[in-house]
N, C-alpha and C positions, 0 to 999 in steps of 0.2 A: 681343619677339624680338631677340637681337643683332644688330646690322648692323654689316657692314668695309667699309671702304674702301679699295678694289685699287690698290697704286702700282704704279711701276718699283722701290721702294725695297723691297718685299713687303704684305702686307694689316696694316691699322691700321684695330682698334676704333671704332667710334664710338659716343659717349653721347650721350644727350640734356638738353639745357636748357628749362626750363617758363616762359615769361613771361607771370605772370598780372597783370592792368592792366583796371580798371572792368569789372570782373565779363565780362573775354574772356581767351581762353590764344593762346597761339602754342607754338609746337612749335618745336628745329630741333635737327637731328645736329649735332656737331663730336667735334672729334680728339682733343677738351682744355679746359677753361678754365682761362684766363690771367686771375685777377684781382686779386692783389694784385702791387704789385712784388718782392716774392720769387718766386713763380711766372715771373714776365716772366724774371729772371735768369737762373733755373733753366731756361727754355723756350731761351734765346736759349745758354745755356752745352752744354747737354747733347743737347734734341731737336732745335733747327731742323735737322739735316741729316738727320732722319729724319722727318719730321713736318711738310710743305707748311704755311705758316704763315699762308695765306689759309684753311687748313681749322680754325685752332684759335679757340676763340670769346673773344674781346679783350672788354676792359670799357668799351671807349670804344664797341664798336656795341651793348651792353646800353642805355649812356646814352643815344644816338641815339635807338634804339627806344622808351626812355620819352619822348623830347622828343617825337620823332613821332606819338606815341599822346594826348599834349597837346594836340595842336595837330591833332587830328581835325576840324574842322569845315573851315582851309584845304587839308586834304590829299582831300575829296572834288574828285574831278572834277580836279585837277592832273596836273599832266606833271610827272614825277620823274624825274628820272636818278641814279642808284648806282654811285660812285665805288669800286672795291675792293672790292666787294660782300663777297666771304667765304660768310661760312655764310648771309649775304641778311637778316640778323633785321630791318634797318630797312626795309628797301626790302618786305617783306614785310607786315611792319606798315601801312607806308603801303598799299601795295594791297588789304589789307584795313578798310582803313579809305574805298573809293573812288579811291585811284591810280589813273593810268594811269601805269607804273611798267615803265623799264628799269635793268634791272643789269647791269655789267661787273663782268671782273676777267679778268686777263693769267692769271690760269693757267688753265685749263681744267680741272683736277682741280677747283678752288673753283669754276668755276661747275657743274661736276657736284653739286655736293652744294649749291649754290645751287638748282637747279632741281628738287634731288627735293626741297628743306625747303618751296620755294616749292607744291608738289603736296602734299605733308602737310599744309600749312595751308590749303589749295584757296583759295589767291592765284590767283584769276584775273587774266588780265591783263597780267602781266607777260612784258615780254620781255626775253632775256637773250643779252648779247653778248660773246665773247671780244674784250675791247680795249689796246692798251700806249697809255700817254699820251702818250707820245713819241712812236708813228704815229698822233694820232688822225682821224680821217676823219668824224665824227659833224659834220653842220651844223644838226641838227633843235635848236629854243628849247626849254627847259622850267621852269617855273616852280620848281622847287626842285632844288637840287643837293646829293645826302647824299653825304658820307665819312667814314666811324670811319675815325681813328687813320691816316692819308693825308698827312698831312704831315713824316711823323718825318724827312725826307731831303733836303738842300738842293737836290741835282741834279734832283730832279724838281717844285719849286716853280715854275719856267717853264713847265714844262706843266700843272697844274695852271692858274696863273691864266692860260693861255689858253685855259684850255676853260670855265674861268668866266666870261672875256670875251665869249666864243666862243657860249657853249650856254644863258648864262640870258634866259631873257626879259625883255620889260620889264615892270618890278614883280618881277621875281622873287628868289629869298636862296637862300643856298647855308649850309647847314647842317652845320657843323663840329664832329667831336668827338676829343677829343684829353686826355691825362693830364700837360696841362700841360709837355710836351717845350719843350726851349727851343730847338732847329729850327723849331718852331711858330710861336714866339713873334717871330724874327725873318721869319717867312712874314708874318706878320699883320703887323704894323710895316709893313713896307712895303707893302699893302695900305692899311693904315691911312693913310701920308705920301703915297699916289693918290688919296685922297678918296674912300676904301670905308670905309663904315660899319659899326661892327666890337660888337657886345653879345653878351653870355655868360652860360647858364644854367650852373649848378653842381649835378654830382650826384655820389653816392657808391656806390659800386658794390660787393658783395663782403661779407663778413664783417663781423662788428660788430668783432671784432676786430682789423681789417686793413683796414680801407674804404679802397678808389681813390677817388680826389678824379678826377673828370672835368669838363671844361668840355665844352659846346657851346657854338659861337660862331654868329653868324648874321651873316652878310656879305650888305649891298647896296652893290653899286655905285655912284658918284660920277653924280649927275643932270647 
């Protein structure tokens, strides 16, 4: 059955996405996907003013989702927090797989359709908070910190690594995913020159004919 999603801007479509991963599925609505860099162009030229761009589903939280879905045995019984959550696929994945698992994201329309994806895949568990990182007010530790595609912006790299500072526990990494942006790249560099420990899985996302190159990085902090 169709399902829209009611703006200010009028009602928009949504589709669904199938992530199938060792013989489990995941479900989630979005607006759109965005997965090769023509799409991205095409998204950023023509629909963002129409089309909430935490609602559209990005290739870098596809990638997340499979790193997450790898790495099943540290994500029982963990504390996860969700960076820009979106349409929610990683942070869903994780609490299906045993998370105790919160998501953010500053718009409130994306955590709407965060919280009906995370009830279609009966993620228990999860709780979900409207957050800007610029007010953040969160002091609870958690063992892992996800964000797809969270660093594309210099102005909000300070807040980012103070909530990394801030929110991971000890022992814990912060799990990054990104299309190889070069805002990124100077995020991590300087991370890097603080004595954070910085390693990257490499996936490819998208059409055989178009595949995004996406890294996840995994940050621990300086001992």
């Amino acid at each position: 059955m169709p399902q829209t999603l009611h703006t200010t801007a009028g009602d928009i479509p949504l589709d669904e996405y199938r992530l199938r991963l060792n013989g489990r599925e995941w479900r989630v609505l979005h607006t759109g996907q965005v997965l090769s860099f023509e799409d991205e162009q095409r998204f950023l030229g023509e629909e963002r003013a129409r089309v909430p761009y935490g609602v559209v589903l990005w290739p870098a939280a596809i990638a997340l989702a499979h790193e997450v879905a790898s790495r099943g045995d540290a994500m029982r019984g963990a504390r996860v927090l969700e960076l820009g959550a979106g349409t929610g696929l990683p942070g869903i994945v994780a609490a299906s797989l045993g998370a105790r698992v919160v998501q953010t994201d500053k718009q409130s329309v994306a955590l709407s359709v965060c919280r009906d994806n995370g009830a279609r895949n009966g993620a228990a568990g999860i709780e979900y908070r409207t957050a800007d990182w610029a007010a953040w007010d969160d002091a609870a530790r958690y063992d892992v910190i996800l964000g797809a595609d969270v660093t594309y912006g210099d102005a909000m790299h300070p807040h980012l690594r103070q909530i990394f500072e801030t929110n991971l526990a000890p022992g814990g990494r912060v799990l990054l995913s990104d299309p190889f942006r070069p805002f990124s790249y100077r995020f991590l560099e300087s991370l890097d020159a603080d004595g954070w420990t910085i390693t990257f899985s490499r996936w490819r996302v998208g059409e055989e004919r178009a595949p995004r190159a996406i890294a996840v990085y995994e940050l621990t902090p300086p001992r």
